[in-house]
N, C-alpha and C positions, 0 to 999 in steps of 0.2 A: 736621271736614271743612267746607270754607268754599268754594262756588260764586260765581265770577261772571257771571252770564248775558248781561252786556251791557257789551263794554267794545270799543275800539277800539286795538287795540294798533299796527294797521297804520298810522296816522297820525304826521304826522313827528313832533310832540313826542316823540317815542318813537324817534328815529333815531340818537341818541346813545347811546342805555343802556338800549335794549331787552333785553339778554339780563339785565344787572342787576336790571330792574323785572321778568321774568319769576321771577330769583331769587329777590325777594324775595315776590314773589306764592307761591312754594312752601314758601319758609321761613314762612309765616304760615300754613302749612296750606290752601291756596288748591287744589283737588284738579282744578277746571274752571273753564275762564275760556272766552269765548262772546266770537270777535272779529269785529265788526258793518262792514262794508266798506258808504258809504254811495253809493258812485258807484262810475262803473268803473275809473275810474284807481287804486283799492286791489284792485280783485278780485282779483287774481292777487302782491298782496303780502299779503292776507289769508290766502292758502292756503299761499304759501309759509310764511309763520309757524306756521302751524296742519300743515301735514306734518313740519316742525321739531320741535316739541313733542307730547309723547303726552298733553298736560291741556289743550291749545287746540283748538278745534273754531271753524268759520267760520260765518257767515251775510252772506248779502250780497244789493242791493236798492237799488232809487233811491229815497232819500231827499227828501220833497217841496219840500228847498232847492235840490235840481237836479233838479226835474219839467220843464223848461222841456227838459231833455235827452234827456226819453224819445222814443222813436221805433219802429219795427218793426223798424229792422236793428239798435240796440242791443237791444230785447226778444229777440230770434233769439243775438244773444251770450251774453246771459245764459243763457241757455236751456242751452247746452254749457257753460256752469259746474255745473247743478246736480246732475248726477247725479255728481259729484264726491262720494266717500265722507267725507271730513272737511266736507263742506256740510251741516249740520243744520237750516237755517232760512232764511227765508225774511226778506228784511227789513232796515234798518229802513226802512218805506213808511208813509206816511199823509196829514196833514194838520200844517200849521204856519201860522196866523194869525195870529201874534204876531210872527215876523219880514215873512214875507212877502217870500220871496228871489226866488221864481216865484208867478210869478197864480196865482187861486187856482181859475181855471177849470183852469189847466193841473196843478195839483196832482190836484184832483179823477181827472181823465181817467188821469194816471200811478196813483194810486191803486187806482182800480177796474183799469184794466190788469193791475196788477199780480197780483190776487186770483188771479186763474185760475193762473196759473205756478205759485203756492203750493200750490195745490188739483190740479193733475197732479202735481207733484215730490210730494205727500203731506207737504213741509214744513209745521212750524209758523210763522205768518205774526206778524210782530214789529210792532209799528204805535207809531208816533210819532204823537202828537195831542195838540196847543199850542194852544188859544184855539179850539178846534176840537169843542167834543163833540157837539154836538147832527149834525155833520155827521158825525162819524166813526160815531157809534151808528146812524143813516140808514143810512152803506154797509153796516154790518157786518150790520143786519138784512136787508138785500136780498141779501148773498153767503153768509149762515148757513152758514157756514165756521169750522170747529175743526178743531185748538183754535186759540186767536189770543190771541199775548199783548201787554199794554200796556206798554209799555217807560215807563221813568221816569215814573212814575204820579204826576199834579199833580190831578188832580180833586178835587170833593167824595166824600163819601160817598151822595148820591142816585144819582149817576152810575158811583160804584163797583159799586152796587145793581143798576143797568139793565145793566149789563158784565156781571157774574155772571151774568146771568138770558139774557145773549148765548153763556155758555159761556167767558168770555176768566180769563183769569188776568191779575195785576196784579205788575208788576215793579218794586218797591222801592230807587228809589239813595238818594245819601247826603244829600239834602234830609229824608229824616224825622230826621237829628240837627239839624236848623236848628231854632228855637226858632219858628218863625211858621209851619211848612210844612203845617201842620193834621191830619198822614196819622195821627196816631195816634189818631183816632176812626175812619177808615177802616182802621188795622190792629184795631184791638178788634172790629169787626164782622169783618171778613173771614176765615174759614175760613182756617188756616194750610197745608193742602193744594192754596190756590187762588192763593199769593204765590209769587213768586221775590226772590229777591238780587242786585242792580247795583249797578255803581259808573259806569256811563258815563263812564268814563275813555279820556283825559285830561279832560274837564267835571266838573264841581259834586263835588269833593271834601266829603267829610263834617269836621264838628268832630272834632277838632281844626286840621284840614288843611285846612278853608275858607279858600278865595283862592289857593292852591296848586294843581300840579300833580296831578290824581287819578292814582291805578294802582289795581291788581285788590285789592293787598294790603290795601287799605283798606276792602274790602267784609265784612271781618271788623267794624269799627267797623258798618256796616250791619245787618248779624246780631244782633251786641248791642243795639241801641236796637230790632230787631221784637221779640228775646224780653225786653227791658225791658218796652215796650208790652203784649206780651202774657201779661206775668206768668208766663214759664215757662223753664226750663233753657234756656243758649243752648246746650248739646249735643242736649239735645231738639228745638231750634227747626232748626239748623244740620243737625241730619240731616234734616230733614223738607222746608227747602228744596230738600236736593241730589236726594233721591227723588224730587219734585218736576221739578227739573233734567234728573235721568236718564229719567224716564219722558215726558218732553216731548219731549227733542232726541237722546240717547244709543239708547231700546230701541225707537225705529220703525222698525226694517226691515219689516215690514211694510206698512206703510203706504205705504212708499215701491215697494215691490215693486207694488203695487198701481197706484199712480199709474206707475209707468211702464209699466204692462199697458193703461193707459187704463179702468181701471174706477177711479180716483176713493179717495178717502181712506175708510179705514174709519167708518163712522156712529159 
């Protein structure tokens, strides 16, 4: 069983042969794919993909390339997306200082906004953060909010350190089969109960499929290089992310039940 926890199937690279790429993400044993709606113009084609298929589940959030777009009547929009039952997450939000599409005041502001929506829906909060740590680890300490996962995990190992000890989990794409991407001193220390599996697809395809188009299917190549790294069965490894998967985004009804009661996410 092979999880994808972060991919974007709603995107148009995918408008030709989406039900194909879906195929083939289950002929690989693909059992959950996690499709990440970064603005609003996917929201409602993220969901429709995800009521389509019984192994896709949504998450959706403004992405800090379009923070310049947040506002109180899109926040109020989103708002009637999330108690949407195929909604698992919250997300992807954070911080990006390496492109730099929207200022970085307005990132910030969409950022912090966004924490609280996570924190009533009882979703888990997905966070993007590119050239960004010391600012992202600041928020996170001020909204001590769990769980919260690190989507496409580029950091060092210091920083991976300071994340764990924030509660966060760290989400794995297909940059650890690059030869330079550093994360396999970061997977040797890190608890394999506190990693997930991505392919942020259509982005950063794994070797052998660097430079290419990503899909989910390829997050099996991902699995193999954490249990290479960590020296252990990739059926070992592959089940322990999806447990991982399930108990994140799949078995919180509670959580959720709670947060729309208005008493707040279970501690």
């Amino acid at each position: 069983m092979f999880v994808d926890s972060h991919c974007h199937l709603e995107m148009e690279e995918y408008d030709g042969d989406r039900e194909a790429v879906l195929g083939r993400a289950r002929d690989a044993g693909v059992s959950y794919m996690l499709t990440v709606a970064t603005e609003e113009r996917y929201f409602s084609k993220a969901l429709e993909i995800a009521e389509g298929h019984p192994s896709v589940y949504a998450a959706l959030g403004i992405h800090p390339h379009n923070a310049g777009a947040y506002s109180d009547a899109l926040e109020e929009r989103i708002r009637g997306y999330l108690p949407h039952p195929k909604v698992v997450g919250y997300g992807e939000v954070g911080l990006d200082f390496y492109r730099n599409y929207a200022p970085r005041k307005a990132q910030m502001e969409a950022f912090r906004r966004q924490i609280p929506l996570a924190r009533a829906s009882g979703l888990p909060l997905i966070i993007h953060s590119r050239n960004a740590r010391a600012e992202t680890l600041q928020v996170l300490k001020e909204a001590a909010i769990h769980p919260t996962i690190i989507h496409c995990y580029s950091y060092d190992l210091d920083t991976a350190r300071k994340l764990l000890d924030l509660g966060a989990f760290l989400s794995i794409p297909g940059t650890v089969t690059y030869r330079k991407s550093g994360l396999a001193e970061v997977l040797r220390y890190v608890p394999t109960e506190r990693l997930l599996s991505e392919t942020d697809a259509p982005f950063l395809a794994p070797e052998p499929h660097r430079g290419r188009r990503n899909e989910p299917a390829y997050v099996c190549r991902v699995v193999e290089e954490i249990a290479a790294i960590k020296g252990s069965a990739l059926e070992d490894i592959s089940a322990l992310l999806a447990r991982t998967f399930a108990s994140l985004f799949l078995d919180r009804k509670e959580w959720r039940s709670r947060g729309a009661a208005g008493k707040g996410p279970l501690p």
